[in-house]
Backbone and ligand atoms as CSV (ligand in chain L), in Angstrom:
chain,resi,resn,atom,element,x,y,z
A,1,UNK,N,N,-13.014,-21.879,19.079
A,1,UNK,CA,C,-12.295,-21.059,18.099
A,1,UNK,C,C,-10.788,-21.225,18.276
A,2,UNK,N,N,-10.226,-21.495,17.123
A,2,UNK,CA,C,-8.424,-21.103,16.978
A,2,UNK,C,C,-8.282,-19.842,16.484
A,3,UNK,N,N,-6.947,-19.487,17.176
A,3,UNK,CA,C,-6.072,-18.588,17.192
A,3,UNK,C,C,-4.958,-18.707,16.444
A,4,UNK,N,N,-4.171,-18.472,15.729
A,4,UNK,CA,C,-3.309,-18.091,15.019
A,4,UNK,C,C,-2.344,-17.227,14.547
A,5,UNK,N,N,-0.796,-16.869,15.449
A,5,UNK,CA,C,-0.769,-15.873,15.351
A,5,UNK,C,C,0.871,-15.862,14.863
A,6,UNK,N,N,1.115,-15.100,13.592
A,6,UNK,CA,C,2.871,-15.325,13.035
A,6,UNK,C,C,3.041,-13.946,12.890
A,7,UNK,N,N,4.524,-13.882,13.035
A,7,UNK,CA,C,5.073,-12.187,12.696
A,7,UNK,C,C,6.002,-12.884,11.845
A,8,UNK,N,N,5.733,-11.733,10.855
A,8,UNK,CA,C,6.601,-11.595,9.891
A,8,UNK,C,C,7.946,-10.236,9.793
A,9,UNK,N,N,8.728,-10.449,9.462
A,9,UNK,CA,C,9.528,-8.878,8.891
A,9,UNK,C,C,9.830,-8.548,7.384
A,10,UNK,N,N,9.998,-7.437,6.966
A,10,UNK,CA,C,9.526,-7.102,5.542
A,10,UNK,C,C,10.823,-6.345,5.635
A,11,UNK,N,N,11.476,-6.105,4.967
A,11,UNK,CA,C,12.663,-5.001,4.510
A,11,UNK,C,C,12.138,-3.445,3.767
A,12,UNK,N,N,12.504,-2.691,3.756
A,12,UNK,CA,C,11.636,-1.359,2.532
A,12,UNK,C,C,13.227,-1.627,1.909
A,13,UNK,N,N,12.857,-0.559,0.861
A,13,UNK,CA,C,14.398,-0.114,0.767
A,13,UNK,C,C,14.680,1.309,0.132
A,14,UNK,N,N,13.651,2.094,0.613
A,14,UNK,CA,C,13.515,3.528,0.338
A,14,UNK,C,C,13.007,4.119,2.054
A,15,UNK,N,N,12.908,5.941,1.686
A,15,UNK,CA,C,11.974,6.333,2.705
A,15,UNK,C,C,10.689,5.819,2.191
A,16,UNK,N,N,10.475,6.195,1.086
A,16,UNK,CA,C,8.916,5.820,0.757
A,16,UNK,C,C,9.034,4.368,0.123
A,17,UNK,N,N,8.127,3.534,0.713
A,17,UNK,CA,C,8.317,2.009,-0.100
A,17,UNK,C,C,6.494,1.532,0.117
A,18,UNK,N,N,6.913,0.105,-0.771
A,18,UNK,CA,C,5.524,-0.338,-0.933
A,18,UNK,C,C,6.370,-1.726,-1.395
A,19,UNK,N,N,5.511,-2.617,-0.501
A,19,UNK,CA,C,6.154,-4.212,-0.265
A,19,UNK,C,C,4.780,-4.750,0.013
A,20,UNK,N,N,4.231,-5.789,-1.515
A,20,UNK,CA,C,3.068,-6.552,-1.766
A,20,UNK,C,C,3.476,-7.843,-0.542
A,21,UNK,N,N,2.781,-7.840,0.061
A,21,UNK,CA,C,2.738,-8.681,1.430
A,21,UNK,C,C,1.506,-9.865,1.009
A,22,UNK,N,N,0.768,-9.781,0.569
A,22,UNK,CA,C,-0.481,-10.444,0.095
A,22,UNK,C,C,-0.182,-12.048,-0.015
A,23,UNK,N,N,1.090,-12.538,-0.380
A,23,UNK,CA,C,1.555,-13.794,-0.394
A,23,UNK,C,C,2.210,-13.922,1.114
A,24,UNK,N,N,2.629,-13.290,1.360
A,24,UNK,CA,C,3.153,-13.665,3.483
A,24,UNK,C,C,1.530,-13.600,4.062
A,25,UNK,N,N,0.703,-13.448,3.867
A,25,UNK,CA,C,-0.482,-13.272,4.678
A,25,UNK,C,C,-1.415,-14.343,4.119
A,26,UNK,N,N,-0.867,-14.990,2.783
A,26,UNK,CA,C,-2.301,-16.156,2.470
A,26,UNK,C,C,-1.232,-17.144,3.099
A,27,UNK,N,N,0.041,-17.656,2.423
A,27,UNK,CA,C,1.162,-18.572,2.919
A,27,UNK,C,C,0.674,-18.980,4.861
A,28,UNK,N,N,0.521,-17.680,5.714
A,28,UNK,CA,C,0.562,-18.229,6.808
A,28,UNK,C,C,-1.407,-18.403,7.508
A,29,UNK,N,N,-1.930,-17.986,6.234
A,29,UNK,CA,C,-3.709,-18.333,6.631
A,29,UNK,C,C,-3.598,-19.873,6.192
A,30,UNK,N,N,-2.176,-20.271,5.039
A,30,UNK,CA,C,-2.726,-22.077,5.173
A,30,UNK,C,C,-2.134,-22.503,5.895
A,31,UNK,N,N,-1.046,-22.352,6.409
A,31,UNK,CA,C,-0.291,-22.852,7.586
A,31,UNK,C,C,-1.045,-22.912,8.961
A,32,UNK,N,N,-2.261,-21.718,8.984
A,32,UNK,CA,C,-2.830,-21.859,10.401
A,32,UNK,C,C,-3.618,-23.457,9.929
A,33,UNK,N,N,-4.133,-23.964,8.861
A,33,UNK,CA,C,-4.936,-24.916,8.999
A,33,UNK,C,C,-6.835,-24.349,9.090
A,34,UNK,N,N,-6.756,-23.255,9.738
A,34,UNK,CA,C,-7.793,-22.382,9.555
A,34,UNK,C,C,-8.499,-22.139,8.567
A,35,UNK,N,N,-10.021,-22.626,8.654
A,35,UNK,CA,C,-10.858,-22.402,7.445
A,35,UNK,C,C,-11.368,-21.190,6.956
A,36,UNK,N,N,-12.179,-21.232,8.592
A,36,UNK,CA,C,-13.515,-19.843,8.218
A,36,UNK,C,C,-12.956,-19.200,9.464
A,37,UNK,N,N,-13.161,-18.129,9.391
A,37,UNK,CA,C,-12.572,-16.887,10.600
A,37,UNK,C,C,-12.704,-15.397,10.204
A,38,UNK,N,N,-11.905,-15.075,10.356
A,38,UNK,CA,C,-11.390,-13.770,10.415
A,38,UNK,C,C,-9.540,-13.729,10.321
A,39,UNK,N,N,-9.353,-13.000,9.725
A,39,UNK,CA,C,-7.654,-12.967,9.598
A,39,UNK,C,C,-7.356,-11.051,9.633
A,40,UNK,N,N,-6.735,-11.374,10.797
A,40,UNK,CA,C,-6.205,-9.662,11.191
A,40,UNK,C,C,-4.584,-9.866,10.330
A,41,UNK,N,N,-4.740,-8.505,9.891
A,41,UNK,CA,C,-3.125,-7.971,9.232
A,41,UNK,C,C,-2.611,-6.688,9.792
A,42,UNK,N,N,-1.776,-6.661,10.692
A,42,UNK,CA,C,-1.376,-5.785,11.179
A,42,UNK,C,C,0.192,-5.458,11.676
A,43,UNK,N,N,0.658,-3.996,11.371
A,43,UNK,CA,C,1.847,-3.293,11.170
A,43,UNK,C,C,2.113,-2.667,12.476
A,44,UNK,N,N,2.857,-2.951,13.444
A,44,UNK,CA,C,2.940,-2.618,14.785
A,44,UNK,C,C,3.782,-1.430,14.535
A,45,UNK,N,N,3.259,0.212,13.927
A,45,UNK,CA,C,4.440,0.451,13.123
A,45,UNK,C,C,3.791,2.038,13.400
A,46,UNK,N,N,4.383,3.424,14.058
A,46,UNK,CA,C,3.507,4.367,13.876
A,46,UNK,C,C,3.585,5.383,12.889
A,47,UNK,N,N,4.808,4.307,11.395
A,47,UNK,CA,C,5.107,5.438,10.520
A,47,UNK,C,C,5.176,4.358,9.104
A,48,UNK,N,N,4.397,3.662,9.811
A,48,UNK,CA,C,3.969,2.735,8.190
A,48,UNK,C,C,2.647,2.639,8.583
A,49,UNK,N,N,1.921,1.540,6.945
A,49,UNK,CA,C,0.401,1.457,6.834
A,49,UNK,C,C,-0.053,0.663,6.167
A,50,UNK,N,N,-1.152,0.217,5.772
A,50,UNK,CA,C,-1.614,-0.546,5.157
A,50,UNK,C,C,-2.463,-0.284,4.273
A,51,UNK,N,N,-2.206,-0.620,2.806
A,51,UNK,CA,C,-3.209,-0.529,1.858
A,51,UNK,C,C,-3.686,-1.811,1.527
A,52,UNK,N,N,-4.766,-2.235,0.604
A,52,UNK,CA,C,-5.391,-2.706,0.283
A,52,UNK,C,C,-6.324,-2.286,-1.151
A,53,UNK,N,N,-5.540,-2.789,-2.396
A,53,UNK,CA,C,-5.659,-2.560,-3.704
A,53,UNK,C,C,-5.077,-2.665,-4.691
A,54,UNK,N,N,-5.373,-2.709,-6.038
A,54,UNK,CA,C,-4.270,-3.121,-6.675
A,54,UNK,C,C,-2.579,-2.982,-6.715
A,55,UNK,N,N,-1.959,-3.524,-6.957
A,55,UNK,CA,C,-0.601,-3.484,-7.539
A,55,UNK,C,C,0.318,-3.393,-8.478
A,56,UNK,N,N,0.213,-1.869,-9.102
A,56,UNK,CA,C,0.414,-2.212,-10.663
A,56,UNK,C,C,1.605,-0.850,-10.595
A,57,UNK,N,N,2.514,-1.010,-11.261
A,57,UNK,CA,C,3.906,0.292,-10.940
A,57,UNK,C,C,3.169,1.568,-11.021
A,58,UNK,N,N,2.325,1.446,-12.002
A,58,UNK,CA,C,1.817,3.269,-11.700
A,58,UNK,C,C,0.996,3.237,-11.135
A,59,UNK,N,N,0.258,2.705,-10.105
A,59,UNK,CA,C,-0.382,3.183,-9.395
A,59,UNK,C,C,0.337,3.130,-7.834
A,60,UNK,N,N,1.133,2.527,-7.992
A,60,UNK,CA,C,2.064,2.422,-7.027
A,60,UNK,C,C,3.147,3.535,-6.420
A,61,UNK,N,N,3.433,4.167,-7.977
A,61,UNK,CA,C,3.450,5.739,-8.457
A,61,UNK,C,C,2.910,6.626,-7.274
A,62,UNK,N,N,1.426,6.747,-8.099
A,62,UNK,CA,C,0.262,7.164,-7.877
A,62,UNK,C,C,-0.434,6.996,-6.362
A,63,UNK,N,N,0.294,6.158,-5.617
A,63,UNK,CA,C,-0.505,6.022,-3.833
A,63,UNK,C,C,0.584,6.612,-3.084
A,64,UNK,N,N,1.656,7.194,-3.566
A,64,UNK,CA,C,2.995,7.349,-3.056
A,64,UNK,C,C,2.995,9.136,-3.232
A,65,UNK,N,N,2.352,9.060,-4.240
A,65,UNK,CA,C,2.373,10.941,-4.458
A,65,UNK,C,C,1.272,11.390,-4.124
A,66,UNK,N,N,0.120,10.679,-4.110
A,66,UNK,CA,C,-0.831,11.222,-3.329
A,66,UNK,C,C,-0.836,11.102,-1.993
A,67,UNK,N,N,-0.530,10.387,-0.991
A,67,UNK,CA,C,-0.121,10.126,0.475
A,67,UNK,C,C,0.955,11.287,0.440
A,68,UNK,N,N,1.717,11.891,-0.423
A,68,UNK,CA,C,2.557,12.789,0.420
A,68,UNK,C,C,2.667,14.230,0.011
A,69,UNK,N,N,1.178,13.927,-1.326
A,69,UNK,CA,C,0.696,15.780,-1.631
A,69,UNK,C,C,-0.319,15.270,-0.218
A,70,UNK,N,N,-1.399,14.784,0.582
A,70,UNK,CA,C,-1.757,14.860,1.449
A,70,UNK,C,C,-1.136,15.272,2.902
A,71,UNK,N,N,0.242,14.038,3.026
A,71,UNK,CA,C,0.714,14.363,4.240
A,71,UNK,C,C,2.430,14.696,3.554
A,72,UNK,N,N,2.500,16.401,2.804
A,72,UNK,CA,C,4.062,16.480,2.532
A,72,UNK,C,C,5.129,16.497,3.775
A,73,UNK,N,N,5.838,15.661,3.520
A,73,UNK,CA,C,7.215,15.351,4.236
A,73,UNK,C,C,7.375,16.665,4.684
A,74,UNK,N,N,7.569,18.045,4.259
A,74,UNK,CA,C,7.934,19.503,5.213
A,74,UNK,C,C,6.836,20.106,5.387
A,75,UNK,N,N,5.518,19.665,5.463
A,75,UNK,CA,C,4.704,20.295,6.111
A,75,UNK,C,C,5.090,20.521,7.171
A,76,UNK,N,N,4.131,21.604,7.762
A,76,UNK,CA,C,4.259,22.342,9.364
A,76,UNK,C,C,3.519,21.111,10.222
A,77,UNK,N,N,4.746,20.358,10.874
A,77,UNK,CA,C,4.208,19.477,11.762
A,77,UNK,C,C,4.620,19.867,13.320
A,78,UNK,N,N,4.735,19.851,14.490
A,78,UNK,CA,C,5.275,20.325,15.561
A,78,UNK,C,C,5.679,19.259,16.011
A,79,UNK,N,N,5.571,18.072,15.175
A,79,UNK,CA,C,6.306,16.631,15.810
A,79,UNK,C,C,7.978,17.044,15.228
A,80,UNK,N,N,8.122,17.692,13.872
A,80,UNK,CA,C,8.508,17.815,13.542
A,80,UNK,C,C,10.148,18.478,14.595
A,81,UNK,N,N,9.649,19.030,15.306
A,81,UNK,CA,C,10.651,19.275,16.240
A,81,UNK,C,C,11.488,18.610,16.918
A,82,UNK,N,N,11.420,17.648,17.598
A,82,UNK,CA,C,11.750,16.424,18.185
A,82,UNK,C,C,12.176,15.462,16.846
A,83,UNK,N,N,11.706,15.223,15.717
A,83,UNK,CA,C,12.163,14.160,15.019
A,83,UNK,C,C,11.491,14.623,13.258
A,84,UNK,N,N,11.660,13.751,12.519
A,84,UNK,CA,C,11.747,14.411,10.692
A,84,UNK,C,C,11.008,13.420,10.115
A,85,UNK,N,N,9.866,12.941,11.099
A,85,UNK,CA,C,8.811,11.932,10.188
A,85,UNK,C,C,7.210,11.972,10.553
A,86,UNK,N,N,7.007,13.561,10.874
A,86,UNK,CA,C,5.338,14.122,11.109
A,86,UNK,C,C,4.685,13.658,10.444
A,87,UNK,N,N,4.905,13.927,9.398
A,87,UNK,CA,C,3.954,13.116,7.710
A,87,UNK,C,C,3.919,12.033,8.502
A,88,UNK,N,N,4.746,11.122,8.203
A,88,UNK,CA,C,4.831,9.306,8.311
A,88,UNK,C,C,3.875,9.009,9.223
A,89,UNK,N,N,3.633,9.754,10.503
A,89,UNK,CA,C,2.775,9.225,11.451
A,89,UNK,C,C,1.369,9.883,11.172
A,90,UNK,N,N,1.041,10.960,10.203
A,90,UNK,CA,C,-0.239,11.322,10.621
A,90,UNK,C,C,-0.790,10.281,9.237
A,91,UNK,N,N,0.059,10.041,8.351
A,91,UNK,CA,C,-0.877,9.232,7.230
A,91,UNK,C,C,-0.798,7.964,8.044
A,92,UNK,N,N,0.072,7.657,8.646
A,92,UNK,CA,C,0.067,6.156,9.597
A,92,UNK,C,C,-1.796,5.947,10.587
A,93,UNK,N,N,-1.574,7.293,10.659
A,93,UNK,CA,C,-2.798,7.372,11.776
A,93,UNK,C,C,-3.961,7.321,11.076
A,94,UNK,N,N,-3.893,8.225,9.972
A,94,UNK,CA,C,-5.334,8.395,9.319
A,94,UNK,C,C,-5.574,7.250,7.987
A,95,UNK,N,N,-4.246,6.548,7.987
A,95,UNK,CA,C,-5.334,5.600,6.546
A,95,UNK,C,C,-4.982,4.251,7.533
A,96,UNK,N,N,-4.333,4.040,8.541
A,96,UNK,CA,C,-4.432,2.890,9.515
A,96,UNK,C,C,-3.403,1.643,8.955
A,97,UNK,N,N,-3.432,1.070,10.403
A,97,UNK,CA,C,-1.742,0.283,10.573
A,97,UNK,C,C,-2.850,-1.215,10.586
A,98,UNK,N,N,-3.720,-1.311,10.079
A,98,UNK,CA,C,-4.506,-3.153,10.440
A,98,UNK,C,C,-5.851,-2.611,9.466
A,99,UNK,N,N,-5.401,-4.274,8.847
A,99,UNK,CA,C,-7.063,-4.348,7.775
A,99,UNK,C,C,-7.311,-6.074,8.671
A,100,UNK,N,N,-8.677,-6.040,8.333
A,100,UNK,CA,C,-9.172,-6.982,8.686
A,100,UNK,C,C,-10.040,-7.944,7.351
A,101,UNK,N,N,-10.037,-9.199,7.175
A,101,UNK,CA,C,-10.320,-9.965,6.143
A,101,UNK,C,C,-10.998,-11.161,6.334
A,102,UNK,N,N,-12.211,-11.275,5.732
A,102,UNK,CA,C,-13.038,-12.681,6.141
A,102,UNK,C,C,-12.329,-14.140,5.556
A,103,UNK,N,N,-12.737,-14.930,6.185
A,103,UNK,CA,C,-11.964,-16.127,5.879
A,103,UNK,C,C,-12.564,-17.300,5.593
A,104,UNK,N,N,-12.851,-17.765,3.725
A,104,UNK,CA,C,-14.125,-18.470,4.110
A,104,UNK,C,C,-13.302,-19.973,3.366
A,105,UNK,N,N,-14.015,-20.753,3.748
A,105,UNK,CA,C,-13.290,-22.237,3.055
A,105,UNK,C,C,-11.555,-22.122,2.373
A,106,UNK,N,N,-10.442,-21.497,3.832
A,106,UNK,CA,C,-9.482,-21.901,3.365
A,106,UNK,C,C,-8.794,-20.486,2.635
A,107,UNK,N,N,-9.695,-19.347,2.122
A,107,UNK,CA,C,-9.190,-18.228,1.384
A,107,UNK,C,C,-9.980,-16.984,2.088
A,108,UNK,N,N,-8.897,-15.893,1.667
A,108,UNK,CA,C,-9.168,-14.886,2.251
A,108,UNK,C,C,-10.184,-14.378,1.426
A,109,UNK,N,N,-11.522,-13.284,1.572
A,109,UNK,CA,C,-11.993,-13.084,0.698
A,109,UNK,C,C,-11.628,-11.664,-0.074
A,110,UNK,N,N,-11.295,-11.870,-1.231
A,110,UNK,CA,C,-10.364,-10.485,-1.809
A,110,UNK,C,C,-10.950,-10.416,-3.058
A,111,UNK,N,N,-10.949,-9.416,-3.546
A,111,UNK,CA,C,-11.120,-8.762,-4.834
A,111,UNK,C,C,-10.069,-9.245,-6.259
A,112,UNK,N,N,-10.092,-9.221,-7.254
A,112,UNK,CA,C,-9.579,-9.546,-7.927
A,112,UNK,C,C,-8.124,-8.734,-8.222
A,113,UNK,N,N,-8.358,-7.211,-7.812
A,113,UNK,CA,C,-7.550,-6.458,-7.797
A,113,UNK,C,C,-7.351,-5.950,-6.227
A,114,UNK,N,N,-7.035,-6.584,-5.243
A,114,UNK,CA,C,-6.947,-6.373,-4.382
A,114,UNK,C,C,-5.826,-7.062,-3.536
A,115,UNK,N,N,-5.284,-6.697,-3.628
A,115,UNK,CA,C,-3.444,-6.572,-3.078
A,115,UNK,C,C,-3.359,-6.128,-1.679
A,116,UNK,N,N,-2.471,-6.989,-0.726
A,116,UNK,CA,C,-2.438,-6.204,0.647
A,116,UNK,C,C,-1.040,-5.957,0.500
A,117,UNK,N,N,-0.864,-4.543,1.133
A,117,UNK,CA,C,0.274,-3.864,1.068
A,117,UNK,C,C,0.870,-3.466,1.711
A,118,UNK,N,N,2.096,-3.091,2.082
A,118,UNK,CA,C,2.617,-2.455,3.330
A,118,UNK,C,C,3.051,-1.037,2.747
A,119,UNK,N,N,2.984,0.011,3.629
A,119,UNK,CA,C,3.535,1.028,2.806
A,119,UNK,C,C,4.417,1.756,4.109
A,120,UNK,N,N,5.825,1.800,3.913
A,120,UNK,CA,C,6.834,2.288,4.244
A,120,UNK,C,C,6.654,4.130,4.283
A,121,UNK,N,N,6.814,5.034,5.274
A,121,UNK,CA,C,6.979,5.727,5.050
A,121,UNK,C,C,8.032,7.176,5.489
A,122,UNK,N,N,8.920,5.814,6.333
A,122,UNK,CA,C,9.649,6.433,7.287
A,122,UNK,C,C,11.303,5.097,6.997
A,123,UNK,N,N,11.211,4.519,5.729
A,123,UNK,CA,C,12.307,3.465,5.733
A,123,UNK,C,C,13.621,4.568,5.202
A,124,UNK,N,N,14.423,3.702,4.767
A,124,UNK,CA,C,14.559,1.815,4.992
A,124,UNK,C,C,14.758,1.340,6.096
A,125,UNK,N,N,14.005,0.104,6.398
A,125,UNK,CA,C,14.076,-0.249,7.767
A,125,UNK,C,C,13.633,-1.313,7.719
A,126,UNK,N,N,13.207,-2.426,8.678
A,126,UNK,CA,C,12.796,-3.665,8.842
A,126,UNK,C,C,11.601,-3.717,9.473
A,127,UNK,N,N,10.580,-3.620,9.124
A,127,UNK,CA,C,9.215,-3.411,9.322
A,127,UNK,C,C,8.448,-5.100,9.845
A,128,UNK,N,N,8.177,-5.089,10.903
A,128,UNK,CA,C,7.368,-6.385,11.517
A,128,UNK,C,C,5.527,-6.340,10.827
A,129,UNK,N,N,4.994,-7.654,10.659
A,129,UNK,CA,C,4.123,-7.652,9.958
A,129,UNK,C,C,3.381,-8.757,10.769
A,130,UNK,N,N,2.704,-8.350,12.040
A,130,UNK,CA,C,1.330,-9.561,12.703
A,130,UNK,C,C,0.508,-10.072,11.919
A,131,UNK,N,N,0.140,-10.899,11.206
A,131,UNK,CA,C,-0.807,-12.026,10.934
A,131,UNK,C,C,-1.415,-12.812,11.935
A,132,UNK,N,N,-2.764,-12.533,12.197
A,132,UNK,CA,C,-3.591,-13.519,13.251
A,132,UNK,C,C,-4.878,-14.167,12.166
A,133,UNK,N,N,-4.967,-15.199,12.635
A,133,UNK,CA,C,-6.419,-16.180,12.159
A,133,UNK,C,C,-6.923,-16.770,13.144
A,134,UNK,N,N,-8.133,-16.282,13.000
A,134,UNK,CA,C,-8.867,-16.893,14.288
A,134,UNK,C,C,-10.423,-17.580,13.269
A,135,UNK,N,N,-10.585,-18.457,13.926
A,135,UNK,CA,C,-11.255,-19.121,13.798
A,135,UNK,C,C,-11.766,-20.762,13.835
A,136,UNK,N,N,-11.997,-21.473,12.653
A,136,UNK,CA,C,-12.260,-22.623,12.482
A,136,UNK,C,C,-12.024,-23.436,11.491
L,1,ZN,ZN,ZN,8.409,10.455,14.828
């Protein structure tokens, strides 16, 4: 088995952002040369996340206001004491910082409407983005 492993960095340019990554993550699955595997995507990040789904402005809207009627920015957090981004880390925690993706002849296998995403929730900032392919 090969290994494959590139970091990327992404810019936001809000607190709340959303940066279609989906082209940095196929770009470096052909660069591994890697056929069939597995391809990890992951945000070394404890106040960003990863979606996986379409990409269209209103729904983009729409994943941005629901992530923060779920986790609102002044909710009663007790992280909140020490620092002003409780939200950022508990949606970080609960919708998760790594998707994982099969890898078959050369392509990732994805949905037609299925977009990998980064979602900012603590920017603007410069957000690192692991890409691994392992396989064959
Ligand atoms: Zn914090």
């Amino acid at each position: 088995m090969r290994v494959y492993v590139k970091e990327h960095t992404v810019s936001t340019r809000s607190r709340e952002d959303i940066v279609n990554i989906t082209r940095l993550v196929e770009d470096t699955v052909r660069e591994s040369g890697i056929k069939n595997g597995l391809v990890l995507v992951y945000v070394p990040h404890a106040t960003a996340l990863l979606i996986v789904n379409e990409d269209e402005p209103g729904l983009r809207t729409d994943y941005l206001k629901k992530i923060l009627e779920i986790f609102p920015r002044d909710g009663d957090y007790l992280h909140n004491r020490i620092d002003d981004n409780g939200n950022a880390h508990l949606a970080s925690a609960f919708i998760g910082s790594s998707r994982v993706f099969p890898l078959v002849n050369g392509r990732i296998v994805r949905g037609t409407w299925q977009e990998i995403m980064l979602v900012d929730l603590d920017g603007p900032r410069t957000r690192r983005v692991v890409v691994e392919v392992m396989g064959e």
